[in-house]
C-alpha positions, 0 to 999 in steps of 0.5 A: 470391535467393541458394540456402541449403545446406539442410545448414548453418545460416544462422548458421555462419560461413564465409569470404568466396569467393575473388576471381578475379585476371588475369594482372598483378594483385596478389594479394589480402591476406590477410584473417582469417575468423574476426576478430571471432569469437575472443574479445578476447584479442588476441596482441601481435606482439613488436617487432623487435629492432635492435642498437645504432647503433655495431654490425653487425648480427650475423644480417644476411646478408653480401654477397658480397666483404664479408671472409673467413668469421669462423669456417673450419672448423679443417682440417688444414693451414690457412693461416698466420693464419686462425682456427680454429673455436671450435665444431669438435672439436679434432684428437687431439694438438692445443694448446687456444686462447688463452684456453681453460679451465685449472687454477686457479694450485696445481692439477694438469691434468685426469688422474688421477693428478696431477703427479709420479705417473707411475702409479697406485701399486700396491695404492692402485686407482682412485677409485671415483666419489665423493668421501671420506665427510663430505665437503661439496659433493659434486660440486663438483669433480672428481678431476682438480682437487683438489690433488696431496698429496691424493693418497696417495703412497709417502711419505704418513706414514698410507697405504700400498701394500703390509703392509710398509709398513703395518707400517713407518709404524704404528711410524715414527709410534709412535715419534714420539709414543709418549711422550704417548701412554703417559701417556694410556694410564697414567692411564686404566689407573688407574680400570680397576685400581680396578675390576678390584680391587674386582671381586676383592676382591668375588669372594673374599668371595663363593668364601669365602662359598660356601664355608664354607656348603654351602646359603646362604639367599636373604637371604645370596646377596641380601647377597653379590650386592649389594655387585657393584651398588656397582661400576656407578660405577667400572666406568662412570668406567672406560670413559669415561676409555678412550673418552676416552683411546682418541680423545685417542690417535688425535688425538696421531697425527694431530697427528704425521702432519700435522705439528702440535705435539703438545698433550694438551691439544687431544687431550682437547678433541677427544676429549671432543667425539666421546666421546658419539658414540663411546658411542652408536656403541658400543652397538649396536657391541658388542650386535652382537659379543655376538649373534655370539659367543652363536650363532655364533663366527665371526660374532662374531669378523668383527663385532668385526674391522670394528668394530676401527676404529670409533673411528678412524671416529667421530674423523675423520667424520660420518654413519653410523659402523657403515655406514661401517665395513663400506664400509672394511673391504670396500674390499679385504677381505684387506687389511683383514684382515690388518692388523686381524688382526695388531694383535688378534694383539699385544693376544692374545699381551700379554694371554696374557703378563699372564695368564702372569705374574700367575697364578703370583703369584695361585696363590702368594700367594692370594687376598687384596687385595694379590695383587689390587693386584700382580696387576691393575697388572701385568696393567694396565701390559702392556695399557698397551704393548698399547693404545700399539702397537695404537692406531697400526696402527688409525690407518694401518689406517684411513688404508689401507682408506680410500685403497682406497676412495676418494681419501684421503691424510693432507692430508685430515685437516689442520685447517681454518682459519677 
């Protein structure tokens, strides 16, 4: 009778005792303890793979004598004819295979800059991670593949290196396209003539009012403020007719740098598709300036310096335009600076000279309509010249701080054909 452990129960299972062996016999075969105690799930052992029967098999263990090691390590000074290895770090200096990756057919090698730059033109910097702002597939490919004339060099007709020729190229392209342009700016000039002199004529009427009575009543002061509410309208037609003829005039710009034919027609049809954009863009744009200015100067006159460009912006990209105005202005802050400063000195200095001729002619002539008509077109015909010239520094400003900021150069801006 066979002695039970009184400290295990008679129902544990447990494995079979090992079997003694001599010396000679074969050992035992394994034997599974707990078959039948594990459940019916069962692991299927997975079936040997063979290769095909026209092939070696490429995991066998070759024999000794059965041919040279396929894969010798790439060694310097190796014999003629051996064949290096695919999977050994290449040697500094050394020619990349047959067969190894490279560039499709137009592209430039790997490196920055491309082909036919030497260097890094001085004052365009370094990429700075990423690619241009709206554009798609981010990530899609690197710097190092994408086409040399995306790359902004000393004869790109938008982006330049240095004040000189931002300056230059601002009225290289003026004179190119200045004539259609001009025409732009007239007809928009005539809604805000209208305005302009309904605001004069309503103004006189309400200095003369005052005037010749000392203490108006209300009703008085009612019937002399209404007639300002019926310039609402006018003074809406002529903002709209600015935005849209402020964007048609970037967009003929754009149309001489790229090389495309010069059609108003497609500006204005580019313009009036970005125009509600602009307008919303703007809103907030201006409250922002008008805060500034109302506390404080400074702030007032920093906000409207970054929003300078903010329709080149709203025209050529997508996605946040207030953000992205301030990422280009402070790509390089005395760049962007300078040039916005000078083009905002031009408008200053032709509006100082409308104000110097006009105002004589008022103080002459007094105050009546047809001093407002005289007074505001020539005043009017001087902002003409001043919105043609200063519309093309904002372009090759634009162009200037975005190449700071990241790869840019005028190809960027060529119509996408479909």
């Amino acid at each position: 009778m066979t002695e039970q452990n009184p400290g295990t129960p008679d129902d544990e299972p447990r494995p079979p005792a090992p079997r003694s062996t001599t010396a000679g016999d074969d050992p035992p075969a394994a034997v599974d303890p707990w078959k039948g105690m594990t459940g019916s799930w069962t692991h299927p052992a997975p079936s040997q793979w063979t290769p095909p029967a026209d092939q070696p098999d490429p995991w066998a263990t070759p024999h000794p004598g059965a041919g040279p090691d396929p894969w010798p390590p790439s060694q310097p000074g190796a014999q003629p004819g051996a064949q290096p290895n695919p999977w050994a770090m290449p040697q500094p200096g050394a020619i990349p295979p047959p067969g190894a990756h490279q560039p499709p057919p137009g592209y430039p090698p790997p490196g920055y800059p491309p082909p036919g730059y030497p260097q890094m033109p001085p004052g365009y910097g370094p990429p700075v991670g990423h690619y241009p702002y709206a554009q798609a597939a981010y990530g899609a490919q690197s710097y190092a593949q994408l086409p040399a004339a995306f790359y902004a060099g000393p004869n790109d007709p938008l982006v330049s290196s240095d004040f000189s020729g931002w300056w230059n190229k601002s009225f290289r392209l003026l004179r190119a396209a200045w004539r259609p342009i001009a025409v732009l700016q007239i007809v928009s000039a005539i809604p805000q003539i209208v305005f302009l002199v309904l605001l004069d004529i309503r103004t006189n009427d309400l200095v003369t009012t005052l005037n010749s009575n000392a203490e108006p009543t209300t009703a008085e002061l009612r019937a002399l403020f209404d007639p300002y509410l019926g310039l609402l309208l006018p003074l809406l037609i002529a903002l709209l007719v600015g935005l849209v003829s402020t964007l048609a005039s970037l967009q003929l710009l754009i149309q001489q740098a790229t090389g495309q034919p010069l059609s108003i027609g497609t500006a204005l049809r580019a313009a009036v598709r970005r125009a509600p954009a602009l307008i919303g863009w703007c809103v907030p744009a201006m409250l922002m300036v008008g805060v500034g200015l109302l506390f404080c100067l400074l702030p007032g006159i920093y906000l409207a310096f970054v929003f300078a460009v903010l329709s080149t912006v709203v025209l050529l990209e997508r996605g946040n335009a207030i953000g992205r105005v301030f990422a280009l202005f402070h790509a390089d802050f005395g760049a962007s600076l300078a040039r916005v400063v000078v083009a905002g000195g031009i408008a200053f200095a032709l509006n100082t000279l409308a104000d110097i001729i006009t105002r004589p002619i008022a103080a002459t002539a007094g105050a009546s309509t047809t001093t407002s008509i005289v007074t505001q077109t020539i005043a009017g015909l001087i902002a003409v010249v001043g919105a043609t010239l200063t519309i093309a520094m904002m372009l090759t400003a634009y162009a200037d701080m975005r190449a700071r900021h990241e790869p840019f150069s005028t190809a960027y801006l060529q119509p996408q054909t479909r």
